[in-house]
C-alpha positions in Angstrom: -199.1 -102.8 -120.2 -197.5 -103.0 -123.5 -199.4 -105.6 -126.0 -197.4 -107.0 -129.3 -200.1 -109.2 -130.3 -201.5 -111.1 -127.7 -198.3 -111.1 -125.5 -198.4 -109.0 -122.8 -195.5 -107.2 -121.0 -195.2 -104.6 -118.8 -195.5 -101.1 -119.0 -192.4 -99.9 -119.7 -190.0 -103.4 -121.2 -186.7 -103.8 -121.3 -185.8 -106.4 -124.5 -182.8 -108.3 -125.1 -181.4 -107.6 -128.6 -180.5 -110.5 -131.0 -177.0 -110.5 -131.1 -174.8 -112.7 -133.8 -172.6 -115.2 -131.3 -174.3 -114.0 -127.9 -177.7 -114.2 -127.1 -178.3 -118.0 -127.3 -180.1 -119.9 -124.5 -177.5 -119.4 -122.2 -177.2 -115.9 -122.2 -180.7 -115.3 -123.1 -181.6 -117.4 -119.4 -179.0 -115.0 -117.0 -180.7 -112.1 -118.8 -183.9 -112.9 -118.1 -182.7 -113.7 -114.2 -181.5 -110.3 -114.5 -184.5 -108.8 -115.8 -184.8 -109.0 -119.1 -188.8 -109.1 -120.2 -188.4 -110.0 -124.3 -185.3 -111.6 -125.5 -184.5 -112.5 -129.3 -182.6 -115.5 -130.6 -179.7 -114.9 -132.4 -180.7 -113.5 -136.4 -181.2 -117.4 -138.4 -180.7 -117.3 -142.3 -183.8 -117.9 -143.6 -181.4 -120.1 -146.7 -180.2 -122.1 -144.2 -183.1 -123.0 -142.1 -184.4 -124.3 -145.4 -181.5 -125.7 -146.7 -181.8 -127.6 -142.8 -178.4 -126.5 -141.7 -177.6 -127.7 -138.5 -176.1 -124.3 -137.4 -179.7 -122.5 -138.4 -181.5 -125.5 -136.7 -179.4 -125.2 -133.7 -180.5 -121.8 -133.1 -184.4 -122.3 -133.4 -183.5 -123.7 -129.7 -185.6 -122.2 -127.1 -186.9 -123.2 -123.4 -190.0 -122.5 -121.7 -188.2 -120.9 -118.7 -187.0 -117.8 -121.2 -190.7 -116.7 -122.6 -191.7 -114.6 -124.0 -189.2 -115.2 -126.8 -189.1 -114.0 -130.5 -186.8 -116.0 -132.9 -185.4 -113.4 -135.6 -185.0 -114.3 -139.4 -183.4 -112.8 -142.0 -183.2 -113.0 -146.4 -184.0 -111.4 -148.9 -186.2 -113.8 -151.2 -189.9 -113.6 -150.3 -190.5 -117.1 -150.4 -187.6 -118.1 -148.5 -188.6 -116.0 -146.0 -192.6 -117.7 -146.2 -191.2 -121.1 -145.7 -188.4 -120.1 -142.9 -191.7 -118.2 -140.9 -193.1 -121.5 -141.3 -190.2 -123.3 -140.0 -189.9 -121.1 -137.3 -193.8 -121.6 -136.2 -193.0 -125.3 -135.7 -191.2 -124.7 -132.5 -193.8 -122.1 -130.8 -192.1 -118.7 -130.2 -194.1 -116.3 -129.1 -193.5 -113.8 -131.7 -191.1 -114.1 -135.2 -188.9 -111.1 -136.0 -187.3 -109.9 -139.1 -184.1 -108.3 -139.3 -183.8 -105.4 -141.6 -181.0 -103.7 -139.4 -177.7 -105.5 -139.5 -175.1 -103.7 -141.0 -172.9 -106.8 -141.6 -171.3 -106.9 -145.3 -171.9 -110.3 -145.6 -175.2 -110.1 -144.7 -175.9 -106.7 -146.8 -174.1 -107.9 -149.8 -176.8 -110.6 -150.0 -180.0 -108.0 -150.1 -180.8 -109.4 -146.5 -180.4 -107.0 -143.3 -179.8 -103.4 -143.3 -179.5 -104.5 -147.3 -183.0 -103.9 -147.5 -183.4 -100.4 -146.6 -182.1 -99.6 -149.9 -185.2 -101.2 -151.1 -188.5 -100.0 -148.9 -190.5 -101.7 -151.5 -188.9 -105.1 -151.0 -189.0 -104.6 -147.1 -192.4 -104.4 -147.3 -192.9 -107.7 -149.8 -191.2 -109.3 -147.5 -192.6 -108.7 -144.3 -196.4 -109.3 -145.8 -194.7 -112.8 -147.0 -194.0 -113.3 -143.2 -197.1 -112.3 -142.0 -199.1 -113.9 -144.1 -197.4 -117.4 -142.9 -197.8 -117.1 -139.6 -199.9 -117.2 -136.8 -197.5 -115.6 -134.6 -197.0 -111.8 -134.1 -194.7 -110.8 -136.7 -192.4 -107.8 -135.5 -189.7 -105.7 -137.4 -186.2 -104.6 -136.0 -183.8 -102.1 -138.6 -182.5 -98.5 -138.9 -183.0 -95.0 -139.5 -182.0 -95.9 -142.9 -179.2 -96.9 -145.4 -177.5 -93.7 -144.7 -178.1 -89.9 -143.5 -179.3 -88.6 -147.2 -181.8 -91.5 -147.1 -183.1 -91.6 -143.9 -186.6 -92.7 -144.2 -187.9 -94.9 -141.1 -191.2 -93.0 -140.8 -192.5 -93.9 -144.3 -191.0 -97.5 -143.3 -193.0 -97.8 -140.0 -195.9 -96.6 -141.4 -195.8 -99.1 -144.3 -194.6 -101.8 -142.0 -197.2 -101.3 -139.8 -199.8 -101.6 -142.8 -198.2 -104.8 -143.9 -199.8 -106.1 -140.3 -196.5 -106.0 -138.1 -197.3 -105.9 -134.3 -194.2 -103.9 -132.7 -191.1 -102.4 -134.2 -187.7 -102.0 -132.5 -185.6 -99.0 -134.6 -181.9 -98.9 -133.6 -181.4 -95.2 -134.1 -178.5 -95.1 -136.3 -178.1 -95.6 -140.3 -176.6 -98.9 -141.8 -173.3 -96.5 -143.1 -173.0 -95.6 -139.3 -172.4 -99.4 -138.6 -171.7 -98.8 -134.1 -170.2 -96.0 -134.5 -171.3 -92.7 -133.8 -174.1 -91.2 -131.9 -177.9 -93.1 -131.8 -179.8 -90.3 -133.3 -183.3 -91.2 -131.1 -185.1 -87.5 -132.3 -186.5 -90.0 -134.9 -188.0 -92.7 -132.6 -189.9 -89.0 -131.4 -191.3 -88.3 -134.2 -192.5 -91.7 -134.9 -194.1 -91.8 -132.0 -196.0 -88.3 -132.4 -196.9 -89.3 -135.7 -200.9 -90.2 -134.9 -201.2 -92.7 -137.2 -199.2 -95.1 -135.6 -200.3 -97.3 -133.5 -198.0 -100.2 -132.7 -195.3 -100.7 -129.4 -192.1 -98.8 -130.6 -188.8 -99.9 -129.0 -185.5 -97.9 -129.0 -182.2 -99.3 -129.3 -178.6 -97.7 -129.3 -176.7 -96.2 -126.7 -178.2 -97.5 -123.4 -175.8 -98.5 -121.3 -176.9 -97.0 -117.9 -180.0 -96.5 -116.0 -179.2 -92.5 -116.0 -179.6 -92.6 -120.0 -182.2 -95.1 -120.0 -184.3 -92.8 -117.8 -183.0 -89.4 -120.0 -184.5 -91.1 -123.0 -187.3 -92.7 -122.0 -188.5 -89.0 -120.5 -187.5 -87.3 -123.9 -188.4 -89.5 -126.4 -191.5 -91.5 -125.6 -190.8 -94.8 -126.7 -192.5 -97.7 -125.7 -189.9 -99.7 -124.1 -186.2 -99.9 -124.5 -183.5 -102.7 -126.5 -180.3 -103.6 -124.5 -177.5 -105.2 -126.6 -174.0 -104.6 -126.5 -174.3 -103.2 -122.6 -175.4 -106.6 -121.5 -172.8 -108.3 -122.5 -170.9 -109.5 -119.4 -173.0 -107.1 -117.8 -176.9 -108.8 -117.5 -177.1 -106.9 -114.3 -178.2 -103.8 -116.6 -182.0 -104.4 -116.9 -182.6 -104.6 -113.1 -180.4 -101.7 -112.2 -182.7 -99.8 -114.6 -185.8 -101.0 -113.4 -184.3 -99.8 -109.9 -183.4 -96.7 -110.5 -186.9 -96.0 -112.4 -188.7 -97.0 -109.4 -186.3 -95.8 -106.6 -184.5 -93.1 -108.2 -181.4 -94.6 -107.1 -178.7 -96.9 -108.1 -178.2 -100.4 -107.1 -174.3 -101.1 -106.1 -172.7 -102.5 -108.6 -171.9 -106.5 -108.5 -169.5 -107.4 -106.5 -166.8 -110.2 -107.3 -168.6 -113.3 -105.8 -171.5 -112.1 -108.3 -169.6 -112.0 -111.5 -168.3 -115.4 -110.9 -172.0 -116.8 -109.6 -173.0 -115.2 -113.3 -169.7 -117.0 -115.0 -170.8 -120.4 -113.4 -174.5 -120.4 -114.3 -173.3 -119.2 -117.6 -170.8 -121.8 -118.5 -172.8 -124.9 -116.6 -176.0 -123.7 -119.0 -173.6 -123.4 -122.0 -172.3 -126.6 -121.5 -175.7 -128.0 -120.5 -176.8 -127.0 -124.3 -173.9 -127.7 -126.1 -171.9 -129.8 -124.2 -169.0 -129.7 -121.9 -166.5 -129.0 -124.0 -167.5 -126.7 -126.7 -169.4 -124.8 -124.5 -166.4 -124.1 -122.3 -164.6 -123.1 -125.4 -167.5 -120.9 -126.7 -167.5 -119.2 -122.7 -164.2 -118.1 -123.9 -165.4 -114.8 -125.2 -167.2 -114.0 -122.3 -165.1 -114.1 -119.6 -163.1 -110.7 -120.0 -166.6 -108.9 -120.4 -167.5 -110.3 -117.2 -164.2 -109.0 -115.3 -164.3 -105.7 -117.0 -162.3 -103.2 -114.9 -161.4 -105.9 -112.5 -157.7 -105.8 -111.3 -155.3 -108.3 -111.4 -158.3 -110.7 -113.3 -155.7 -111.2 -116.4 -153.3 -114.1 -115.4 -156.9 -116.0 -113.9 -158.3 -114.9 -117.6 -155.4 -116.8 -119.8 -156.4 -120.0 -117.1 -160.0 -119.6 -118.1 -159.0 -120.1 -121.4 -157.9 -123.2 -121.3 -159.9 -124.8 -119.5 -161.8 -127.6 -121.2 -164.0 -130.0 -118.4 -166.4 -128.5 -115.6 -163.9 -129.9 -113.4 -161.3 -128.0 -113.8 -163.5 -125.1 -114.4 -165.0 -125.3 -110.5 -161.1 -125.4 -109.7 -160.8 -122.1 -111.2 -163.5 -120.6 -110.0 -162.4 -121.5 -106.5 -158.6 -120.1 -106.8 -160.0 -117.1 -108.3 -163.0 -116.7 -105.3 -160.4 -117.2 -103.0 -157.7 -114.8 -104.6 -160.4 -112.0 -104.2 -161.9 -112.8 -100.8 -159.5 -110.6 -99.0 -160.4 -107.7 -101.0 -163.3 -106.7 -99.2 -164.0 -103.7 -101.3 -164.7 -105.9 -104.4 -166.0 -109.0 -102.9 
């Protein structure tokens, strides 16, 4: 069992990432179907939540059904960063998490995100004005470091881990490497043979199958593992790992009749939060992801589109069930 606080998971968890535009209650719910044991809400400015904008408040959403769930903040001021931790108590997450690894200019340029590892001194200021305005376990995700001359994550775990952090989540690249590139995970390693610490670490980067997941989890020791990007239109992913750590083999892969049961709990929960028509227009992004490598999907994908009422949306999904059903191989 892994422990951040007084939450308990299993041995070996799988967490969603907190991704800008995707992981909202929607998304967050299918992946937690699909297997997902911690999930993050999408990173909230700590400005705006106290500023009250309705696009930070709108995110502090969550739902019983999804727990254990961390809501993520991000800033650079310390007391900004107090009050939001305060905010952010008031609607009983289970854990709040600070973002010190998004590369994102905007973000950088204000001395919030990735923007901090520039400044390990500030990083910790901040996270001891977190923890010390909140009950909740207080956990940290970031970076290797700014770039490869200043790598320094294992003087920032340590020091994190001193300013009373409960679990930290290091995606292995630098802030200059943005995505690209290859997740360097020899660090997580080493933070993990270093003796002195003693919280959950979590890996992030580059897991996109259950062959890597199990490759890195025998060779680097982390504590558990951070899907992002490879969940997108795919929530599938944390099962088929679980699977393949306990069977050694591979689940088949979803068929068509799948993808679109995923596409209709997905849109009918989207619009369920946002309502019907803007969340139809905010499925619009996730529709291709969901028919990756599907043939002939791109004419039903411009119909998708445009569709704006459930009712129409049912339609769609019917014409394109029934396009498919005589493919056997897929369906």
């Amino acid at each position: 069992m892994v422990k951040i606080g007084n939450i308990e998971l299993p041995d070996f968890p799988f967490l969603l990432a907190p991704m800008e535009d995707v992981s909202d209650p929607p998304f967050r719910r299918l992946c937690k179907l699909h297997g997902a044991d911690l999930m993050y809400s999408e990173f909230i400015s700590s400005e705006g939540l106290i500023r009250d904008a309705m696009k930070s408040k709108k995110k502090l959403d969550i739902f019983d059904y999804e727990r254990p769930v961390g809501i993520q903040i991000f800033g650079g001021d310390e007391e900004a960063m107090s009050l939001s931790a305060k905010i952010v108590e008031t609607v009983n997450p289970d854990i709040v998490d600070i973002n010190f690894g998004c590369p994102v200019k905007k973000v950088v340029s204000k001395g919030a995100g990735a923007g901090v590892l520039k400044d390990v001194d500030l990083m910790v200021r901040l996270t001891k004005a977190v923890v010390n305005s909140t009950h909740l376990p207080v956990t940290v995700k970031t970076r290797l470091g700014w770039d490869v001359e200043t790598i320094n994550i294992e003087e920032v775990a340590l020091r994190l881990q001193d300013a009373g952090i409960k679990a930290l989540t290091i995606h292995a690249r630098t802030r200059s490497q943005m995505y690209k590139g290859e997740a360097d995970w020899e660090y997580i390693s080493k933070i993990k043979q270093n003796p002195n610490i003693e919280i959950p670490i979590f890996g992030n980067g580059d897991i996109d199958s259950p062959e890597k997941a199990l490759e890195y989890k025998q060779k680097y020791a982390c504590d558990g593992m951070m899907i992002g990007r490879a969940a997108i239109g795919y929530p599938w992913i944390f099962n088929e790992i679980k699977h393949f750590f306990e069977t050694g083999e591979k689940l088949p892969e979803p068929k068509i009749s799948d993808r679109l049961l995923a596409v209709k709990q997905h849109a009918e929960w989207s619009a369920e939060w946002k309502g019907e028509r803007l969340g139809l227009i905010e499925m619009r992004q996730h529709y291709s992801n969901y028919f990756r490598g599907i043939s002939h999907f791109k004419e039903f994908k411009t119909k998708f589109l445009q569709v704006l009422s459930l009712e129409e949306f049912y339609q769609l999904l019917e014409e394109t069930e029934e396009y498919y059903k005589n493919k056997i191989e897929i369906l």
